[in-house]
N, C-alpha and C positions, 0 to 999 in steps of 0.2 A: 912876185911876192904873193904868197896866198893870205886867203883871208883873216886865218889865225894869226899871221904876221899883221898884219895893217892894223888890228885891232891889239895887239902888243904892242906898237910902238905909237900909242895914243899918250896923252897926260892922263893921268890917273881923274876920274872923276868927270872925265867930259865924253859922252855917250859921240860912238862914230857914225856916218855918213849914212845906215843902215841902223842905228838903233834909237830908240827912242825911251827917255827917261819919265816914267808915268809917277806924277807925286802919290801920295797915302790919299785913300778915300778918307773922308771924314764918316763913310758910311760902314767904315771894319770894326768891328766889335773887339774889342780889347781884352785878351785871356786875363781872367782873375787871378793875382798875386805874381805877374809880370811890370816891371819897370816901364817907363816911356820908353826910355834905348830899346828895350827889350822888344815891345810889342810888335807887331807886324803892321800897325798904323801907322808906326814911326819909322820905316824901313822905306827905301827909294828904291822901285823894281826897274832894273835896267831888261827891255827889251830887245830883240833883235830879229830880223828879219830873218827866214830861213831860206836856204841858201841851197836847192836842190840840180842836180846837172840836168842837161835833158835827155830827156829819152829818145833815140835813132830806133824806129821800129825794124828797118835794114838792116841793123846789126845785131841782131836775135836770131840767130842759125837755130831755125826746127831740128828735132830730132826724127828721127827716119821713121818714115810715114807718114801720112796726114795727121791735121792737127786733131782730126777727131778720131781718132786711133791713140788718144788720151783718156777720152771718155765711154771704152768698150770694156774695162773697169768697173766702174762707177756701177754698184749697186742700187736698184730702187725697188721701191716695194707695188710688187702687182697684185690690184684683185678681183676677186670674181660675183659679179653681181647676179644674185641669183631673182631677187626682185626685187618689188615697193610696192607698202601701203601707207595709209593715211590713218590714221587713231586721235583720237580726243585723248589727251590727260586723260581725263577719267576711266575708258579704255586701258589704257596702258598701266593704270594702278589696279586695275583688275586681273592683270596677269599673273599668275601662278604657275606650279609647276602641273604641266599637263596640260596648258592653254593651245591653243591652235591659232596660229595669226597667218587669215590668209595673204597671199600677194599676189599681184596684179600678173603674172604672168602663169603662162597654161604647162601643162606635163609636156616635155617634148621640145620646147621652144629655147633657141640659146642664149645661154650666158651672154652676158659683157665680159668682158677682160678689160682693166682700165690701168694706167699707172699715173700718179697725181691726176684724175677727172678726168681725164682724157683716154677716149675710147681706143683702142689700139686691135681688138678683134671681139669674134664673137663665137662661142661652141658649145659643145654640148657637156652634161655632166657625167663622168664616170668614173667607177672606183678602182684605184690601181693599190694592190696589197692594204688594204682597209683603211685607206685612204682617199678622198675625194681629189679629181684631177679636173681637169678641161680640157677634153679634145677641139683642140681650132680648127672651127670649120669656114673661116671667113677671116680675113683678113683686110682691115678698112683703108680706104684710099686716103693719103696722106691730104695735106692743107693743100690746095690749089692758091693760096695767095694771102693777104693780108683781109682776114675778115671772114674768110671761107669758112666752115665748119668741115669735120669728115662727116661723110655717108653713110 
């Protein structure tokens, strides 16, 4: 007998083995220009447990390839940090068009490439059809462990 069954062939009005009958709060607020019967104060909410099968992780056949051969797909967004400085407000409401705001790194020295904060390499800048690029000249050494940082 399935469940739907067991709970059809109850008496009408008496909550089954798995449901529970919550009375009306006395704390619900009563819509304006509804009846008692009507209101939702005056309504008996029959509950029911939910009733879900389990999950067999063994019986999920991958599809051909590894499981991360899902995620060579998945676009993200890379980018290229060219430097950093530090400015005061007041600095920074000073800028206009033609300001010059230096940063912290020299002519010559490479980029980051990061995707979500995380460093992934490092290169140089150059323009491909009037376009800025990143030739990678570094490629940083993966997490060694829980806590490690790259290099």
């Amino acid at each position: 007998m399935s469940h739907s069954d067991a709970s059809a062939t109850l008496e009408p009005g008496l909550p089954a083995a798995n449901e529970q009958a919550i009375s009306p709060s006395s704390q619900l607020v009563e819509k304006q220009g509804t009846s008692d019967a009507e209101s939702p104060a005056a309504r008996e909410v029959l509950t029911r447990l939910a009733g879900f099968p389990q999950l067999n992780p063994s019986a999920v056949v991958p599809a051909a390839g590894t499981p991360i051969d899902f995620l060579l797909d998945v676009t993200v967004t890379m980018s290229a940090e060219l430097g950093h400085t530090t400015l005061s407000l007041g600095d920074i409401l000073k800028l206009g068009i033609g300001s010059v705001v230096e940063l912290d790194r020299f002519v010559g020295e490479p980029v980051d490439l990061s995707v979500k904060g995380v460093l992934l390499a490092r290169g140089e800048v150059v323009v491909v059809e009037d376009r800025f690029a990143v030739r990678v000249k570094e490629i940083m050494k993966p997490k060694q462990g829980p806590g490690e940082k790259r290099t």
